[in-house]
C-alpha positions in Angstrom: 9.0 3.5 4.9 12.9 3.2 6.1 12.7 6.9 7.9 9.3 5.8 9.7 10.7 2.9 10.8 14.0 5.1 12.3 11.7 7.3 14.0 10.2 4.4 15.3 13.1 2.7 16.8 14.9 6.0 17.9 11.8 6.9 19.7 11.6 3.7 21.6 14.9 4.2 22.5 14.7 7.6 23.6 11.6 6.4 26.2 14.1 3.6 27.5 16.8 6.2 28.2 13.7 8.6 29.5 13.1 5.2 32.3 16.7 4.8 33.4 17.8 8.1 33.2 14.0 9.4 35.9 14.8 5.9 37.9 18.4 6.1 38.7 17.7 10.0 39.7 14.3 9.3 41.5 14.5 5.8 42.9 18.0 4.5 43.5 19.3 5.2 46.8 22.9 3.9 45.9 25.2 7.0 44.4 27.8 5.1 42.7 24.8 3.0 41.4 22.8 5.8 40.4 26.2 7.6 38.3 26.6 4.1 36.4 23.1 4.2 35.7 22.8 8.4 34.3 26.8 7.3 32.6 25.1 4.4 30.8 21.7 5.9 29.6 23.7 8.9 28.3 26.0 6.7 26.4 23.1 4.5 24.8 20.9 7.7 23.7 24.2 8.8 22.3 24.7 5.5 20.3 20.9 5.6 19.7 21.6 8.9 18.0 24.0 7.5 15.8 22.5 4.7 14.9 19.4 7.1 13.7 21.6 9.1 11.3 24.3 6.6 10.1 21.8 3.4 10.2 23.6 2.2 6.6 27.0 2.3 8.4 26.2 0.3 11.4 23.7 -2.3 9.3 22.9 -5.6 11.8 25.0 -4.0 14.9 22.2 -1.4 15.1 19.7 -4.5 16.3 22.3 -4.9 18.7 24.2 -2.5 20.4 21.0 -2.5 22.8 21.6 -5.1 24.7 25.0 -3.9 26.0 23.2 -1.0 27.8 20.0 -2.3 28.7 21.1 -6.0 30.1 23.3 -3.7 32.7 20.8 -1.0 33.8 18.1 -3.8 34.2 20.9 -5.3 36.4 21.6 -2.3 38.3 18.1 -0.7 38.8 17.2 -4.2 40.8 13.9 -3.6 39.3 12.0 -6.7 38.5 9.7 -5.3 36.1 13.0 -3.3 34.5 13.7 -6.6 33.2 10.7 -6.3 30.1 12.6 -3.3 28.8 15.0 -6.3 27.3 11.9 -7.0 25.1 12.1 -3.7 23.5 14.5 -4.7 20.8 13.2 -7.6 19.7 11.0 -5.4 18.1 12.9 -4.1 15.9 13.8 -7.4 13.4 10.7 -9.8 14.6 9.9 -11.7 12.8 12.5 -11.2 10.3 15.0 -12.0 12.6 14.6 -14.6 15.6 18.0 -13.8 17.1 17.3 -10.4 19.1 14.2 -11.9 20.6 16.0 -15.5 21.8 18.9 -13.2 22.9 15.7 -10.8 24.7 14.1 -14.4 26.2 17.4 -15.6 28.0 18.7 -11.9 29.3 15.6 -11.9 30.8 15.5 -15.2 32.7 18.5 -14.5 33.9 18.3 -11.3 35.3 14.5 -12.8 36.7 16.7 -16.0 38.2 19.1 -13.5 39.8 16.6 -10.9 41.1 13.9 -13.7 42.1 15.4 -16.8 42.5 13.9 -19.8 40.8 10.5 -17.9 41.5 11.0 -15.7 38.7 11.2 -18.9 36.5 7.6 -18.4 36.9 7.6 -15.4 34.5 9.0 -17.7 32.2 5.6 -18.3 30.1 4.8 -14.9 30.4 8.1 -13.4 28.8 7.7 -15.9 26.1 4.3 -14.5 25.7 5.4 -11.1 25.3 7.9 -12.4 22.9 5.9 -13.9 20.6 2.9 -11.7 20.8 4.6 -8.4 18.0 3.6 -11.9 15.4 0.2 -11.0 15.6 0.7 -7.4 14.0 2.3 -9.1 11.0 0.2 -11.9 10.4 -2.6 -10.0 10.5 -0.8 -8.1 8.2 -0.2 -10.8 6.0 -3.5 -11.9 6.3 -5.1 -8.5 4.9 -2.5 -9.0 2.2 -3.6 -12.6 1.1 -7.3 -11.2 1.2 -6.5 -8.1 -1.2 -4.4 -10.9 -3.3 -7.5 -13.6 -3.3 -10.0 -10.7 -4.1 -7.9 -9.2 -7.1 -7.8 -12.8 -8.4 -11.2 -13.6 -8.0 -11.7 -10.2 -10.3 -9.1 -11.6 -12.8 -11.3 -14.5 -12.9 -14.2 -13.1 -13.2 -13.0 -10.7 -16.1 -11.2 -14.0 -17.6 -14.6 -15.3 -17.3 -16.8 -12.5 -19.5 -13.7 -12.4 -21.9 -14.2 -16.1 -22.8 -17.8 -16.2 -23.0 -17.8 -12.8 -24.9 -15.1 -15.0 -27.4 -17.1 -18.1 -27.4 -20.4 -16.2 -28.7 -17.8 -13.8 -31.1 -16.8 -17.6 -32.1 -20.6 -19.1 -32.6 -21.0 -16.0 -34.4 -19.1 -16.2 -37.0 -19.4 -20.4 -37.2 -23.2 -19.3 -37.9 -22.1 -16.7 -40.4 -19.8 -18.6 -42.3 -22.8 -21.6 -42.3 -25.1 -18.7 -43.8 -22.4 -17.6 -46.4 -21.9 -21.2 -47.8 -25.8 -21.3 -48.8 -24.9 -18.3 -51.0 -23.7 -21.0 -53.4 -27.5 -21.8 -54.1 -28.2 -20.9 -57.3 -32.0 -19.3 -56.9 -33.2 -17.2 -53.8 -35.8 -19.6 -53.6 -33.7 -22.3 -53.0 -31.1 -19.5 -50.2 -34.6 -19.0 -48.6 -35.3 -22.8 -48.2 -32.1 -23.3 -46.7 -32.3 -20.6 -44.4 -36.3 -21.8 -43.4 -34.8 -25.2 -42.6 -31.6 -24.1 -40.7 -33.7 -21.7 -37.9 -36.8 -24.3 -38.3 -38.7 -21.7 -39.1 -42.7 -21.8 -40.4 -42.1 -19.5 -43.2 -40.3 -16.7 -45.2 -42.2 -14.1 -47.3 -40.8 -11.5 -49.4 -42.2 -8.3 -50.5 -41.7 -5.5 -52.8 -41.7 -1.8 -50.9 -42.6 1.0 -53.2 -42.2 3.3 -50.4 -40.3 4.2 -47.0 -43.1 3.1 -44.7 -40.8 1.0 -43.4 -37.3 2.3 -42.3 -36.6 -0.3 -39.2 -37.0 -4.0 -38.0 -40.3 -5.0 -37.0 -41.1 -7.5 -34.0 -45.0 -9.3 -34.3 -45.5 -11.3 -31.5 -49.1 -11.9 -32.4 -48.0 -13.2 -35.6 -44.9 -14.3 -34.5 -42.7 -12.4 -37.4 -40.1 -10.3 -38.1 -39.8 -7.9 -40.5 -36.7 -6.8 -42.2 -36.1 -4.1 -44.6 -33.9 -4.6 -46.8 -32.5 -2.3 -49.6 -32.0 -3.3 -52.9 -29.7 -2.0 -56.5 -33.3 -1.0 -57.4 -36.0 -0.6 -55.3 -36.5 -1.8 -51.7 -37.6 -5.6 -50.7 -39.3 -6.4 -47.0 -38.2 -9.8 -45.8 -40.6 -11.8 -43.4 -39.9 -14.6 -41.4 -42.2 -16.2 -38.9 -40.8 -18.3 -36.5 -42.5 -21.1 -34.1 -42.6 -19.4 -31.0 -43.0 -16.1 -29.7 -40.1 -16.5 -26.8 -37.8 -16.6 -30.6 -38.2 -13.1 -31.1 -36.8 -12.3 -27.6 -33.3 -14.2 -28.7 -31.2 -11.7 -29.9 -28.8 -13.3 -31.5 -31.4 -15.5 -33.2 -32.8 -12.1 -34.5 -29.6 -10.8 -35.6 -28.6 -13.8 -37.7 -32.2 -13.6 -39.5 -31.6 -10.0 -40.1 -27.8 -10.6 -41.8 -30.1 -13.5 -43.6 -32.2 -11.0 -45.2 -29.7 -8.1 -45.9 -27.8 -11.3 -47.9 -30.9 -11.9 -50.0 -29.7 -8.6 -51.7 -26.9 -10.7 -53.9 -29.8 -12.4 -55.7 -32.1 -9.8 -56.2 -31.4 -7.1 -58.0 -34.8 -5.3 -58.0 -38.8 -6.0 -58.7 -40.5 -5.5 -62.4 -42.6 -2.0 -61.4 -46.1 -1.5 -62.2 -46.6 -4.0 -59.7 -49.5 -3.4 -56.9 -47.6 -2.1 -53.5 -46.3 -4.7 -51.5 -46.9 -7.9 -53.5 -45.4 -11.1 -51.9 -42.9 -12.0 -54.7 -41.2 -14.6 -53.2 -43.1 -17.5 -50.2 -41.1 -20.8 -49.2 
């Protein structure tokens, strides 16, 4: 970024020298005028040079060294518009630095005061203009930086956002768990069952003995309005049934997996079924 910047500042330089150097040959009639003129562009592209390869020697004199060769070839060209090249380095440090382009403003009206007379006072809101105008560049710069700043943080927020709801329902979770685990100190399954029919207000809970794996997953009836859980057993295989009081229930997932951690828990009271038994008989109804 420092070398860009160099280039930069060198190459502006280098078309300064380029307008003197083609103006003074060209344009000015005056011989001793125009040697002064070619004496003092040399010496500034010279000192321009310099100030490219030994910028962390010279530091702030590098923003300023301009001004001692461009304030006298504006002078000497007697060129009114010569008098904007004085702008040039205020480019350099604005707006980091307000001190090159208040130094630029009154070289300027001076040299459009000695040229013009009070006429080129005129100018006066137009050189501020120019002045001011490099501002734009950087606050629209700053601008684009407060935009990619305010759109990162609105993603932060949003992110912040999914990671607290995602820990509030972890949170519920577990609260609804730990509710489910204290009705384990019921001493039948009847009684767990009851609980659990009252906590989800739900019509009713079966439970059947499976003598086979016709059933591997849970089942969703919306026409009956149940869900079926298998559930494995010490000995045997059980199906747990509970029908709730509305269909929309069975779309609430987290309402489903609570029932189904429900019915998985039913295996700490029962053990098993007495066989001989006709398939699927309902063993347990609350």
């Amino acid at each position: 970024m420092l070398t860009n910047k160099l280039f930069l500042i060198t190459g502006l330089r280098f078309l300064l020298f380029y307008f003197f150097t083609i103006y003074a040959l060209f344009y000015v009639s005056d011989y001793n005028t125009k040697a002064v003129m070619i004496v003092l562009s040399a010496m500034y592209i010279t000192f321009s040079l310099i100030a490219h390869f030994y910028s962390w020697r010279l530091k702030k004199i590098n923003y300023y060294f301009d001004y001692v060769f461009i304030f006298p070839l504006a002078f000497l060209s007697g060129e009114p518009v010569a008098v904007f090249s004085l702008l040039v380095p205020a480019l350099y440090t604005f707006p980091k630095s307000l001190t090159p382009s208040l130094i630029s403003v009154v070289s300027i009206c001076l040299l459009l005061w000695f040229n013009l007379g009070f006429k080129g006072l005129l100018f006066l809101p137009l050189v501020l203009a120019l002045s001011i105008s490099p501002s734009s560049v950087d606050l629209l710069r700053s601008l684009q930086k407060e935009r990619k700043y305010f759109t990162k943080l609105k993603s932060a927020y949003r992110s912040i956002q999914r990671d607290l709801l995602s820990l509030k329902k972890e949170k519920k979770e577990k609260e609804k768990l730990m509710e489910i685990l204290k009705l384990l100190d019921k001493g039948t399954p009847e009684e767990y069952l009851t609980e659990i029919k009252e906590m989800y207000n739900l019509k009713a809970i079966k439970v059947l003995e499976l003598n086979d794996n016709s059933i591997e997953e849970v089942l969703t009836d919306y026409n009956k309005m149940a869900l079926s859980v298998p559930v494995k057993l010490e000995h045997g295989r059980a199906l747990v049934v509970f029908y709730v009081s509305h269909p929309a229930e069975l779309i609430d997932e987290s309402l489903k997996k609570e029932l189904i951690q429900c019915a998985r828990l039913l295996s700490l009271y029962i053990s098993g079924f007495e066989t001989g038994l006709r398939k699927e008989q309902i063993k347990i109804a609350v």
